[in-house]
PDB file of N, H, CA, C and O in Angstrom:
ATOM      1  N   UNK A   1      -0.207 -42.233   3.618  1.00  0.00           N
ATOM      2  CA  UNK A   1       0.370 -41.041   3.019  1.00  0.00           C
ATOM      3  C   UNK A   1       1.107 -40.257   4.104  1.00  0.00           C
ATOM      4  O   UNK A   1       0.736 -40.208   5.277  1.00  0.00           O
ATOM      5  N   UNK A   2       2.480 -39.482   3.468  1.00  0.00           N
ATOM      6  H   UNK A   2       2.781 -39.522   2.516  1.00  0.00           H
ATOM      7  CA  UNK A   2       3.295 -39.004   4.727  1.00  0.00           C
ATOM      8  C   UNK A   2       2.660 -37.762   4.731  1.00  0.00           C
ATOM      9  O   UNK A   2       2.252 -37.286   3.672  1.00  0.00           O
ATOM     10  N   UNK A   3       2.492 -37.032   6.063  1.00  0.00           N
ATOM     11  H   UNK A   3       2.823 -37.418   6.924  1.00  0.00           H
ATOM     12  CA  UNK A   3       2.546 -35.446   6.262  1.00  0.00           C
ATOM     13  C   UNK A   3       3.076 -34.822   5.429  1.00  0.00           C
ATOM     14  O   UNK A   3       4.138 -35.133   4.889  1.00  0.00           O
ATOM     15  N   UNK A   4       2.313 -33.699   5.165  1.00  0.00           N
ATOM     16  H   UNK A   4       1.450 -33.446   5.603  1.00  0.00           H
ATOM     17  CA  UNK A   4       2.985 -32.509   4.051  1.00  0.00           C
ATOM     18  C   UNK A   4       2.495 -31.227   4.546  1.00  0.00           C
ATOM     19  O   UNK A   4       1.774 -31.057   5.529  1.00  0.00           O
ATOM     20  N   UNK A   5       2.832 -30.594   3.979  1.00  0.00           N
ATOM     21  H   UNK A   5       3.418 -30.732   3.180  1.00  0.00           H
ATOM     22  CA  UNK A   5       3.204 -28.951   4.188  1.00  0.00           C
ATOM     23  C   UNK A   5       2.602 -28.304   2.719  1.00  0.00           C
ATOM     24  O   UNK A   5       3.112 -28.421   1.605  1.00  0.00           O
ATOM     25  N   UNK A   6       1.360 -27.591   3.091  1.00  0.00           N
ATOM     26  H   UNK A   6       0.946 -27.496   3.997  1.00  0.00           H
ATOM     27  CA  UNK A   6       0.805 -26.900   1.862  1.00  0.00           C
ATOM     28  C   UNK A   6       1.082 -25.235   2.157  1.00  0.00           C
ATOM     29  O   UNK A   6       1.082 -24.661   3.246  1.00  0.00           O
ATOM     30  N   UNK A   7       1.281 -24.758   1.007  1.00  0.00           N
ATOM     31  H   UNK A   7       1.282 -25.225   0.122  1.00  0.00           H
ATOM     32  CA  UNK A   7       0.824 -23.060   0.966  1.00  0.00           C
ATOM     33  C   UNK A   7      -0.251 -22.805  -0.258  1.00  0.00           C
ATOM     34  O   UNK A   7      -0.020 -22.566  -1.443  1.00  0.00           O
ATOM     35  N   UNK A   8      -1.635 -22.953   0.507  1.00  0.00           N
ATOM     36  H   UNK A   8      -1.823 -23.148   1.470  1.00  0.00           H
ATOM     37  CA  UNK A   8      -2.140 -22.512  -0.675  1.00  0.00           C
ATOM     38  C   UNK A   8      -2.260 -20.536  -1.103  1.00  0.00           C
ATOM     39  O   UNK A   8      -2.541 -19.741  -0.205  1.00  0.00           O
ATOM     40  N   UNK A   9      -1.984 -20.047  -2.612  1.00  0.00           N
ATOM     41  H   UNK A   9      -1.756 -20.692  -3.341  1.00  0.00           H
ATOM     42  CA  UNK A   9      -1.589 -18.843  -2.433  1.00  0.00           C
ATOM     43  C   UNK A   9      -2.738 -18.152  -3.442  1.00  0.00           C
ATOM     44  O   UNK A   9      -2.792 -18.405  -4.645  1.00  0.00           O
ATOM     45  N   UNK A  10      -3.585 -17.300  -2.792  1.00  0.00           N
ATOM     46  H   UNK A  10      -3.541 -17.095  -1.815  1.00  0.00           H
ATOM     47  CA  UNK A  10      -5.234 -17.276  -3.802  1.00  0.00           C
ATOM     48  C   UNK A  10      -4.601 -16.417  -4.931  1.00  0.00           C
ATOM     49  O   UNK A  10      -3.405 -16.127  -4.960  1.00  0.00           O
ATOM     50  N   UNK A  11      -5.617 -15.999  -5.955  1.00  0.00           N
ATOM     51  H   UNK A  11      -6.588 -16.235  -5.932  1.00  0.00           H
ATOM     52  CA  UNK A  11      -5.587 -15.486  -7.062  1.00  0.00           C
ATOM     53  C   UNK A  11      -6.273 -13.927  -6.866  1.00  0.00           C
ATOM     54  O   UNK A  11      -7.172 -13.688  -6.060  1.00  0.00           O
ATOM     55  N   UNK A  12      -5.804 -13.169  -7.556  1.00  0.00           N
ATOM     56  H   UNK A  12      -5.074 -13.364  -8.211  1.00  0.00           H
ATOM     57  CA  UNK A  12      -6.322 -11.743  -7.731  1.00  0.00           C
ATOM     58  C   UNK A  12      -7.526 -11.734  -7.015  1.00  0.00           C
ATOM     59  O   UNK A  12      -8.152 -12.793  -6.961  1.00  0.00           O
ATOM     60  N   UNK A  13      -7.921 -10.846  -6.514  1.00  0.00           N
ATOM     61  H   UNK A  13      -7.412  -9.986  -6.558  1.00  0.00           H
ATOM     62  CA  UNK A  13      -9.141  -9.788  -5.649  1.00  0.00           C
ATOM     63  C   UNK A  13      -9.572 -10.916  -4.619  1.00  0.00           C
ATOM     64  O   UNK A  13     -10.730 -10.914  -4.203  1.00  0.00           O
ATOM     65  N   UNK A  14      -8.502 -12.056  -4.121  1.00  0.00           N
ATOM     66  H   UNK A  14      -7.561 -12.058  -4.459  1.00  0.00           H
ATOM     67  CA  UNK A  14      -9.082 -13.047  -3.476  1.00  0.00           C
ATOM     68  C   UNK A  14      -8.424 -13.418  -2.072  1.00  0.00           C
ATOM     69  O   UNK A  14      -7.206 -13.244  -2.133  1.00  0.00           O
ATOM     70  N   UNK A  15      -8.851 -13.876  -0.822  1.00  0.00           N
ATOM     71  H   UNK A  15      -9.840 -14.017  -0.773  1.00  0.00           H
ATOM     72  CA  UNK A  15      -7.420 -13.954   0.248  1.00  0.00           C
ATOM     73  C   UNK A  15      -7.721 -15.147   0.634  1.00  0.00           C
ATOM     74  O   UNK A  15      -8.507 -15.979   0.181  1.00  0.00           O
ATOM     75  N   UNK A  16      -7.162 -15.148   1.336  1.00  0.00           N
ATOM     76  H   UNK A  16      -6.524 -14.472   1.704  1.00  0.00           H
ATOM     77  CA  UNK A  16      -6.504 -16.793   1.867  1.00  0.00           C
ATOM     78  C   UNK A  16      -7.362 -17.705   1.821  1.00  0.00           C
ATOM     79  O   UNK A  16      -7.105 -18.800   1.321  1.00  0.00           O
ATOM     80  N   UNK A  17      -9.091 -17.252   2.589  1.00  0.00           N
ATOM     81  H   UNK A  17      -9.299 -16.362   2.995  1.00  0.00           H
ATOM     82  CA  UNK A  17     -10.714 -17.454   2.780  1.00  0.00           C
ATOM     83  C   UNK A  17     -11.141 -18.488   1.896  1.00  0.00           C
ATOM     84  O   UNK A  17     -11.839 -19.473   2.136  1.00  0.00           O
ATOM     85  N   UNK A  18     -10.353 -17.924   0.320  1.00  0.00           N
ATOM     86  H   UNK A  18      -9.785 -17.124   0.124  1.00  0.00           H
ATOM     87  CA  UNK A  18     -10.859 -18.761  -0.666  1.00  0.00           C
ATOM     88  C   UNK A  18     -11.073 -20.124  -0.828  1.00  0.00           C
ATOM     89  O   UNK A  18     -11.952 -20.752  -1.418  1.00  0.00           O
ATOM     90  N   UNK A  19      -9.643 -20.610   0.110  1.00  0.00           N
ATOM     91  H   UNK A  19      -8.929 -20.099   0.589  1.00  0.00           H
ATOM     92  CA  UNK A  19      -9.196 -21.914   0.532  1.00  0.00           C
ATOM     93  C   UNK A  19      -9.893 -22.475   1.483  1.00  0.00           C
ATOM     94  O   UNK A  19      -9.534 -23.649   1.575  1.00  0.00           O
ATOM     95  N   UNK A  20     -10.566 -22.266   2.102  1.00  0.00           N
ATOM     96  H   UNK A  20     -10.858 -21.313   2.028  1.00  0.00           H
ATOM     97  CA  UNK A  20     -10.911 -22.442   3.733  1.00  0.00           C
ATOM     98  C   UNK A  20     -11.718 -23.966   3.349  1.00  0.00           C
ATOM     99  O   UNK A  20     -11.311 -24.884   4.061  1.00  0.00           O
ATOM    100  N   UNK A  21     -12.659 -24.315   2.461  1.00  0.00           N
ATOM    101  H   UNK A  21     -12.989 -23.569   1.882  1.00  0.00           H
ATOM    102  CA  UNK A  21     -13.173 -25.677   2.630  1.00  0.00           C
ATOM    103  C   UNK A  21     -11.911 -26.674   2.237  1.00  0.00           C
ATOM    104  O   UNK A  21     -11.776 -27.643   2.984  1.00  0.00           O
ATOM    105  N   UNK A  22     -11.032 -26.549   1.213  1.00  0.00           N
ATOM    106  H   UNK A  22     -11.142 -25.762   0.606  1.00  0.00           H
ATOM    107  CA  UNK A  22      -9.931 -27.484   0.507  1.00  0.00           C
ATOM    108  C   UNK A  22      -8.959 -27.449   1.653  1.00  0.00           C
ATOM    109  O   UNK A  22      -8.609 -28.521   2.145  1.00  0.00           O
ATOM    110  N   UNK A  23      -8.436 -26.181   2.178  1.00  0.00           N
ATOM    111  H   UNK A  23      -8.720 -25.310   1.778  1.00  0.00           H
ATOM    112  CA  UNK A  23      -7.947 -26.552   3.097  1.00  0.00           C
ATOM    113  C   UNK A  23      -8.127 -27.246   4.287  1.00  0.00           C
ATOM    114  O   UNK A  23      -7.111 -27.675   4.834  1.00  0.00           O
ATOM    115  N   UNK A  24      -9.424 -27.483   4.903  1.00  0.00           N
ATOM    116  H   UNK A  24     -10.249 -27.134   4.458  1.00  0.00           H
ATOM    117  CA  UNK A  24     -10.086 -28.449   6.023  1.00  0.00           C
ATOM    118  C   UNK A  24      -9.755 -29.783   5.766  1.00  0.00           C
ATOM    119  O   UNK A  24      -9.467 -30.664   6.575  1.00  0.00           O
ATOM    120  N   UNK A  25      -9.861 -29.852   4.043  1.00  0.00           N
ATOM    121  H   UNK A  25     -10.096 -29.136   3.386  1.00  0.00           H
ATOM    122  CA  UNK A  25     -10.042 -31.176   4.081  1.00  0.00           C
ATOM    123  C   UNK A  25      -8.792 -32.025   3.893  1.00  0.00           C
ATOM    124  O   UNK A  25      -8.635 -33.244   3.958  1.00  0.00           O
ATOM    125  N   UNK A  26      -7.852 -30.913   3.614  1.00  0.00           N
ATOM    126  H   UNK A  26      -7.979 -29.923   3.561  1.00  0.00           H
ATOM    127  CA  UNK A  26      -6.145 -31.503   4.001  1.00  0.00           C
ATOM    128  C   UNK A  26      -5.587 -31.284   5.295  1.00  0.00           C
ATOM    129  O   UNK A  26      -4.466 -31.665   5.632  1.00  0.00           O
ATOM    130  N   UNK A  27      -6.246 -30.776   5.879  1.00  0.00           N
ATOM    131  H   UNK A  27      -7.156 -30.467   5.604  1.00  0.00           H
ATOM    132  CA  UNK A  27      -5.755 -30.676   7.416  1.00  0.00           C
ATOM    133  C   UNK A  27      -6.569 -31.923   7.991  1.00  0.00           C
ATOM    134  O   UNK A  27      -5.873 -32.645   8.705  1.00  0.00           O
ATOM    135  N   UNK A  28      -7.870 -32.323   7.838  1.00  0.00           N
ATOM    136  H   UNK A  28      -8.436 -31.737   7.258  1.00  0.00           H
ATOM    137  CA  UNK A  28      -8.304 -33.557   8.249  1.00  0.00           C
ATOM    138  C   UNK A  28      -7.670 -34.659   7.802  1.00  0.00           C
ATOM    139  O   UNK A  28      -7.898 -35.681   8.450  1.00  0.00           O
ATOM    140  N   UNK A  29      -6.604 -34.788   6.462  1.00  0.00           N
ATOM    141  H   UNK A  29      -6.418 -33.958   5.936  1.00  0.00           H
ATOM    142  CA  UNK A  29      -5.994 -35.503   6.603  1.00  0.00           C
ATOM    143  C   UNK A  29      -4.492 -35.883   6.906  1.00  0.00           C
ATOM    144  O   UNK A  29      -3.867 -36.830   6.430  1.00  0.00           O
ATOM    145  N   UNK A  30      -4.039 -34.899   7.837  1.00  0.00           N
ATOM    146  H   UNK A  30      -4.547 -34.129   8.223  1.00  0.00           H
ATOM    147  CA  UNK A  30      -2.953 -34.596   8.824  1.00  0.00           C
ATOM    148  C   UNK A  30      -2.447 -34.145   8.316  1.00  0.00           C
ATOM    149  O   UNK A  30      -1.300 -34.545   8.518  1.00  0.00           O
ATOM    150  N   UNK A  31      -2.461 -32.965   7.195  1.00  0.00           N
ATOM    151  H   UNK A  31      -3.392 -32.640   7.031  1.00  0.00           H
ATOM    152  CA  UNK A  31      -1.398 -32.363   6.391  1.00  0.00           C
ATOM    153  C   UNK A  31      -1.296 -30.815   7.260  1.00  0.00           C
ATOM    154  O   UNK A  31      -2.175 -30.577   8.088  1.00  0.00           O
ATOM    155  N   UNK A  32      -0.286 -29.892   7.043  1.00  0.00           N
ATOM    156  H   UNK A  32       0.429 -30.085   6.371  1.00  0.00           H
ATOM    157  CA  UNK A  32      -0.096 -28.363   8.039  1.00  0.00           C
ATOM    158  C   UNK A  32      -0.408 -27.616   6.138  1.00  0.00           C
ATOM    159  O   UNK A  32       0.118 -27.794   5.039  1.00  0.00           O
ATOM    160  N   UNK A  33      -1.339 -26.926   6.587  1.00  0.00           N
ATOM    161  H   UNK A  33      -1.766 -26.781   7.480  1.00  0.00           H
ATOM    162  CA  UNK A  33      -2.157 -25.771   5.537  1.00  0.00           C
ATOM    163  C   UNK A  33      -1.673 -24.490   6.104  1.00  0.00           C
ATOM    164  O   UNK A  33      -1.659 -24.225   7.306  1.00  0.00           O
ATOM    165  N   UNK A  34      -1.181 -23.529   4.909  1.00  0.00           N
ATOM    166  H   UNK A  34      -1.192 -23.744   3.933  1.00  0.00           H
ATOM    167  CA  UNK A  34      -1.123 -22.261   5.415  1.00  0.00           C
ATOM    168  C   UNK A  34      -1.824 -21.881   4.332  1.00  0.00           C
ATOM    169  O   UNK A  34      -2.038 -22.765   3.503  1.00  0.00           O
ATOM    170  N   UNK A  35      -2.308 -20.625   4.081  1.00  0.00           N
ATOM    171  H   UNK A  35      -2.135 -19.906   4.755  1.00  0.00           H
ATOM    172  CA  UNK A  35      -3.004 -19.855   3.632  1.00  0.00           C
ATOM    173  C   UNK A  35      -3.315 -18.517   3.585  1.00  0.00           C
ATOM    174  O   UNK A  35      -4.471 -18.240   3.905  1.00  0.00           O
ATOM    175  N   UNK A  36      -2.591 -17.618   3.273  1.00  0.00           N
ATOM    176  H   UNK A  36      -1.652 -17.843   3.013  1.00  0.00           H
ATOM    177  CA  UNK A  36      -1.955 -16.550   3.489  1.00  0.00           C
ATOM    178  C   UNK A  36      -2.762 -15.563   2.365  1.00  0.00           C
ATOM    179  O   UNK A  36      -2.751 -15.771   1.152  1.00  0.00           O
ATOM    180  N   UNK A  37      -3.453 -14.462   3.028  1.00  0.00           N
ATOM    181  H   UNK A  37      -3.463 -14.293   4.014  1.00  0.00           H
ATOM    182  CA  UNK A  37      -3.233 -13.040   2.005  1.00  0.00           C
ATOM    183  C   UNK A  37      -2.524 -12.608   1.855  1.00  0.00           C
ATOM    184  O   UNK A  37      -1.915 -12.317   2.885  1.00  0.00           O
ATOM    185  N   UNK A  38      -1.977 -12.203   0.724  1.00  0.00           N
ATOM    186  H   UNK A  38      -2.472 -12.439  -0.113  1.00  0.00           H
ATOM    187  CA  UNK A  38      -1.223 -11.377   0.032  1.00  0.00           C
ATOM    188  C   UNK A  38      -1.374  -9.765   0.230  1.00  0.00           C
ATOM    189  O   UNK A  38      -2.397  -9.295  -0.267  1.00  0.00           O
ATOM    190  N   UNK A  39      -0.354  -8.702   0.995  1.00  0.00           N
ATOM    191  H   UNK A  39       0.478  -9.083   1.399  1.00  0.00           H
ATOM    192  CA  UNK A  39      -0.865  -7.838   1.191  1.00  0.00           C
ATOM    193  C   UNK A  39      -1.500  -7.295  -0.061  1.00  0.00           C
ATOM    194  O   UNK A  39      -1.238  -7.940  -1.076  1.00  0.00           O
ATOM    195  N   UNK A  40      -2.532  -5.904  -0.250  1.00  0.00           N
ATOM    196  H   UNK A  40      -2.744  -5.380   0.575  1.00  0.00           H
ATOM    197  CA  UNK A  40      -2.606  -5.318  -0.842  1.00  0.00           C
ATOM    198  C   UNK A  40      -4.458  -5.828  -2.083  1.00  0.00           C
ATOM    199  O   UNK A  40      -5.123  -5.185  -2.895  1.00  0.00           O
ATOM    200  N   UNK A  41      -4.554  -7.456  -1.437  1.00  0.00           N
ATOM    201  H   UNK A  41      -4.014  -7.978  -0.777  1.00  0.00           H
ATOM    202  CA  UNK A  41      -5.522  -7.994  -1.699  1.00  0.00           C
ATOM    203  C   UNK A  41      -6.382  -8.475  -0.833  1.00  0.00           C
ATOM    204  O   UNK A  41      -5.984  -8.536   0.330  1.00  0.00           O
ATOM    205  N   UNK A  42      -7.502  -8.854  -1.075  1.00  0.00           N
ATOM    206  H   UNK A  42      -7.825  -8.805  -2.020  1.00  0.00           H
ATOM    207  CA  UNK A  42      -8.519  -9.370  -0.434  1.00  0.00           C
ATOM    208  C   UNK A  42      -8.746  -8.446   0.928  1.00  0.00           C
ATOM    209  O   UNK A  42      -8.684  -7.216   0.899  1.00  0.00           O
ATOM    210  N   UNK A  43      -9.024  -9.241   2.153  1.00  0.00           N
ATOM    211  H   UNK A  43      -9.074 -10.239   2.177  1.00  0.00           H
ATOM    212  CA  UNK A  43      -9.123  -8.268   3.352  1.00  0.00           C
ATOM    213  C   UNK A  43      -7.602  -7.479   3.664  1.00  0.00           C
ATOM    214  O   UNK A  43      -7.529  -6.743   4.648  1.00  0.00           O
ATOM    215  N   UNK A  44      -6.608  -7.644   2.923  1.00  0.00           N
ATOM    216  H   UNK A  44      -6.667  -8.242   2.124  1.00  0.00           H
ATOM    217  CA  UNK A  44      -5.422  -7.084   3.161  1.00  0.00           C
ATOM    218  C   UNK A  44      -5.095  -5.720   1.863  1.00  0.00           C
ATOM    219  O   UNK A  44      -4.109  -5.050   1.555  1.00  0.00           O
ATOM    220  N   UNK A  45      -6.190  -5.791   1.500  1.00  0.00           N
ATOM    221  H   UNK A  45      -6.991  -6.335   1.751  1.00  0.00           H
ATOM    222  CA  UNK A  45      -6.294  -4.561   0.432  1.00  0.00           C
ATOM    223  C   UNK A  45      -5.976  -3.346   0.944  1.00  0.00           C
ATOM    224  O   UNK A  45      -5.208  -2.679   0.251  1.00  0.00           O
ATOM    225  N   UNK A  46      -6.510  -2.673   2.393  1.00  0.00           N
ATOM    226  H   UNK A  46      -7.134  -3.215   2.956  1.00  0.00           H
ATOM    227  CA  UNK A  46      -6.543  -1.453   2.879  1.00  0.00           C
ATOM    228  C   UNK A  46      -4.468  -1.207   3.370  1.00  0.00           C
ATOM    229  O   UNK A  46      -3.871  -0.289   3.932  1.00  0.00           O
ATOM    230  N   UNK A  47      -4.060  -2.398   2.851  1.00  0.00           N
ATOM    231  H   UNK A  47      -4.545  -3.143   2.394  1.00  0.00           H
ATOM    232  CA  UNK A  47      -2.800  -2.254   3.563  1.00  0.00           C
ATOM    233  C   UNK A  47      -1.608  -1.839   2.654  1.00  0.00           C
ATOM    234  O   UNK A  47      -0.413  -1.769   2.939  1.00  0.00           O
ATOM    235  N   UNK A  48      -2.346  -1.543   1.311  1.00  0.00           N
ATOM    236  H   UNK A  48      -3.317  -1.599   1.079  1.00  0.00           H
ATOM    237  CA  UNK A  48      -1.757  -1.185   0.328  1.00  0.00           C
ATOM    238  C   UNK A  48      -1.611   0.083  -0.425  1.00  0.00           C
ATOM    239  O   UNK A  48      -2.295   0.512  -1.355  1.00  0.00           O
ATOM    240  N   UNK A  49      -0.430   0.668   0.254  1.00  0.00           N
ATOM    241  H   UNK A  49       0.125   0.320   1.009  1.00  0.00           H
ATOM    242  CA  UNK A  49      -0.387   2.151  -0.658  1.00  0.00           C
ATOM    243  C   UNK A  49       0.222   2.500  -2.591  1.00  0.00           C
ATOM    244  O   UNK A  49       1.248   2.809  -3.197  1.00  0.00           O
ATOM    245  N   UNK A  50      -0.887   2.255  -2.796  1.00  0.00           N
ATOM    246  H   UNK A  50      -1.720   2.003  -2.304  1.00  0.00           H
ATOM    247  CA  UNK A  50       0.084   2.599  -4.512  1.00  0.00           C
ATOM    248  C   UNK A  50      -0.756   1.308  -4.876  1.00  0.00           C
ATOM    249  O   UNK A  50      -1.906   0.947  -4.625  1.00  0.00           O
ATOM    250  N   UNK A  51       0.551   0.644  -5.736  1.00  0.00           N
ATOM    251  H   UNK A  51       1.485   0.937  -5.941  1.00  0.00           H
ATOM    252  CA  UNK A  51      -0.185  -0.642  -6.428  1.00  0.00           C
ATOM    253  C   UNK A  51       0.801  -2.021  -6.407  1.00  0.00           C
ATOM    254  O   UNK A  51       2.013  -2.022  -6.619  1.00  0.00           O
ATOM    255  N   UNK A  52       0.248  -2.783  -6.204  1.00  0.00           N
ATOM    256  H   UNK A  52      -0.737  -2.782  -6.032  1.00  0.00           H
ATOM    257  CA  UNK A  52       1.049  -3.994  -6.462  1.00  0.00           C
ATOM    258  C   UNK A  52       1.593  -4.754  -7.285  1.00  0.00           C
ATOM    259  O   UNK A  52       1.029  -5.264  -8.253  1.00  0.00           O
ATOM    260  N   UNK A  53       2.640  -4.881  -6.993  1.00  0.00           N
ATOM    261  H   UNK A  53       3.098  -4.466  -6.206  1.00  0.00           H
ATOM    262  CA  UNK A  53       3.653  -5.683  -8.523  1.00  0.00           C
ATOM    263  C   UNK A  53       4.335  -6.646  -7.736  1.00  0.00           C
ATOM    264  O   UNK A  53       4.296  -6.697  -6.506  1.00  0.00           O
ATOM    265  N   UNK A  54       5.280  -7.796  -8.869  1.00  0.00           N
ATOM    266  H   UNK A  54       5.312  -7.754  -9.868  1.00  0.00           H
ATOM    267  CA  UNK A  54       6.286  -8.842  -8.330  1.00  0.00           C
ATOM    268  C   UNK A  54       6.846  -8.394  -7.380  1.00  0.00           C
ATOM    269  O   UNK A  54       6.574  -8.997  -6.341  1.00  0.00           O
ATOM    270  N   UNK A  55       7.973  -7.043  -7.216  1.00  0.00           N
ATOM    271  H   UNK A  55       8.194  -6.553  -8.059  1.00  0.00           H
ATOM    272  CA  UNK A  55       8.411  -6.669  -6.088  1.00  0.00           C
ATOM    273  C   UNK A  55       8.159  -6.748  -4.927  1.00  0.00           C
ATOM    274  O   UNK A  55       8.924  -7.030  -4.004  1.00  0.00           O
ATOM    275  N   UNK A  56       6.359  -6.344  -4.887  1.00  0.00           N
ATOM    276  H   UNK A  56       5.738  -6.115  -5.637  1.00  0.00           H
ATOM    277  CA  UNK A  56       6.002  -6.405  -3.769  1.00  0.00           C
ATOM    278  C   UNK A  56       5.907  -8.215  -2.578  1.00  0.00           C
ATOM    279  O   UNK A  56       5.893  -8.381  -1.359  1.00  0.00           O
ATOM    280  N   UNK A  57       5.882  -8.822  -3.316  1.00  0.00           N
ATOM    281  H   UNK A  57       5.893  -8.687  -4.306  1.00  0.00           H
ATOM    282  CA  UNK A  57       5.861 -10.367  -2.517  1.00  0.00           C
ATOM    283  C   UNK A  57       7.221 -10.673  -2.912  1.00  0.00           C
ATOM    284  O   UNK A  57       7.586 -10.472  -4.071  1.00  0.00           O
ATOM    285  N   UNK A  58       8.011 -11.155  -2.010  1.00  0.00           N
ATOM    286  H   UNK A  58       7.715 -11.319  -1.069  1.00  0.00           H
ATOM    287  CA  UNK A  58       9.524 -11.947  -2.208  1.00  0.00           C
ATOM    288  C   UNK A  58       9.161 -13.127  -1.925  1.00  0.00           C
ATOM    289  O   UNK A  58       8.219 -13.227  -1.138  1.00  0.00           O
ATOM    290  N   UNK A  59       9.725 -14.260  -2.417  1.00  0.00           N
ATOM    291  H   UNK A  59      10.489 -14.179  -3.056  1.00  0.00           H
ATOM    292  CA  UNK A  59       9.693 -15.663  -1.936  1.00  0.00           C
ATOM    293  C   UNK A  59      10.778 -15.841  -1.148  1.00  0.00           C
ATOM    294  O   UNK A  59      11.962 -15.505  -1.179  1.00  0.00           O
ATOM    295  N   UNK A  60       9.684 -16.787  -0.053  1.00  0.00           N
ATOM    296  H   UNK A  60       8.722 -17.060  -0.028  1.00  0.00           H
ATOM    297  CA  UNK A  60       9.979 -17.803   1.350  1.00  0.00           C
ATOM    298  C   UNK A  60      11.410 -17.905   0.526  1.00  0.00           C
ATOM    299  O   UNK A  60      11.586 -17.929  -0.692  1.00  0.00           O
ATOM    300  N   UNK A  61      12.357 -17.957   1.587  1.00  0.00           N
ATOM    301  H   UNK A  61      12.214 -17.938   2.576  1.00  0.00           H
ATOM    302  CA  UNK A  61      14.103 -18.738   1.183  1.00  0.00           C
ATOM    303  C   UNK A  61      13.679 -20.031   2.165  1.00  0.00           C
ATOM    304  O   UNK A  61      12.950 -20.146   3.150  1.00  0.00           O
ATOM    305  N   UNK A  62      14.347 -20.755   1.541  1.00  0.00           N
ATOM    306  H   UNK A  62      14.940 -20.661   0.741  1.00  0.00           H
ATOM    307  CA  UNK A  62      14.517 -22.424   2.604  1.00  0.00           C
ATOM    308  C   UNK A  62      14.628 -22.180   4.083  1.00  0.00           C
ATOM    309  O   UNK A  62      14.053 -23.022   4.773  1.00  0.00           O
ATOM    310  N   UNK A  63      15.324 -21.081   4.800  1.00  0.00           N
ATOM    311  H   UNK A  63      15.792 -20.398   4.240  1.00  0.00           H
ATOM    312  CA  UNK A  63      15.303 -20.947   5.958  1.00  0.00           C
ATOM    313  C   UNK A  63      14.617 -20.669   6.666  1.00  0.00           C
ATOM    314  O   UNK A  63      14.464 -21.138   7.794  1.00  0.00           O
ATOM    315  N   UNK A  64      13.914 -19.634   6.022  1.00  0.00           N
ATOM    316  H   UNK A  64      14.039 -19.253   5.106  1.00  0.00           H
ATOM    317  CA  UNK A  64      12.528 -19.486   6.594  1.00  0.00           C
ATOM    318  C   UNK A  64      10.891 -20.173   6.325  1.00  0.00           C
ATOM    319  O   UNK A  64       9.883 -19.938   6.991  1.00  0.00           O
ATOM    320  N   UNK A  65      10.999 -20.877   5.393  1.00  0.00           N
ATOM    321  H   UNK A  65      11.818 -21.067   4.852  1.00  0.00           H
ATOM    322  CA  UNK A  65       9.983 -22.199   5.435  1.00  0.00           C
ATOM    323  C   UNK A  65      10.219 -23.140   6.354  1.00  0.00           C
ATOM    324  O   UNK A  65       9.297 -23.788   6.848  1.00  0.00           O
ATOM    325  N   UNK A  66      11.596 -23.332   6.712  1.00  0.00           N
ATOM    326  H   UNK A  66      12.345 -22.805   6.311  1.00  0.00           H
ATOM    327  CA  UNK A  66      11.619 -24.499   7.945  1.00  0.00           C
ATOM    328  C   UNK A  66      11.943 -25.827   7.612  1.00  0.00           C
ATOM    329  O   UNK A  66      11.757 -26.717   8.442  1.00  0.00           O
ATOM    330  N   UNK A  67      12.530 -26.135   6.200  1.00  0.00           N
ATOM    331  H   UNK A  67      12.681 -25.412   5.526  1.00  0.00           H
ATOM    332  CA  UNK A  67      12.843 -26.926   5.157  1.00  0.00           C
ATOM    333  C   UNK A  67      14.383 -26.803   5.745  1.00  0.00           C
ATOM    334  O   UNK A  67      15.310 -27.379   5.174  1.00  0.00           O
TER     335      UNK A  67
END
């Protein structure tokens, strides 16, 4: 199997953490895992003034994924 490139991206009241065993076990098999909180959730909750909506997260453009 070729190398791949994951973003796993958690679900409501949840951060990146959630991932931490699934992700081991794709990095043990040579894959690059990111795993990212979302501001405004999980341990990135305190970083949030107001409330969070679509606005608040923009999606990666191709240039900056590295694609």
């Amino acid at each position: 199997m070729s190398k791949r490139c994951f973003v796993l991206v958690p679900g409501a009241w949840y951060g990146g953490w959630v991932w931490c065993d699934f992700a081991a076990q794709l990095r043990a098999l040579g894959h690059v895992v990111t795993t990212p909180t979302l501001t405004g959730l999980g341990e990135r909750r305190h970083l949030m003034a107001g409330g969070a909506d679509l606005s608040t997260f923009r999606p990666v453009s191709p240039a900056r994924s590295g694609r």
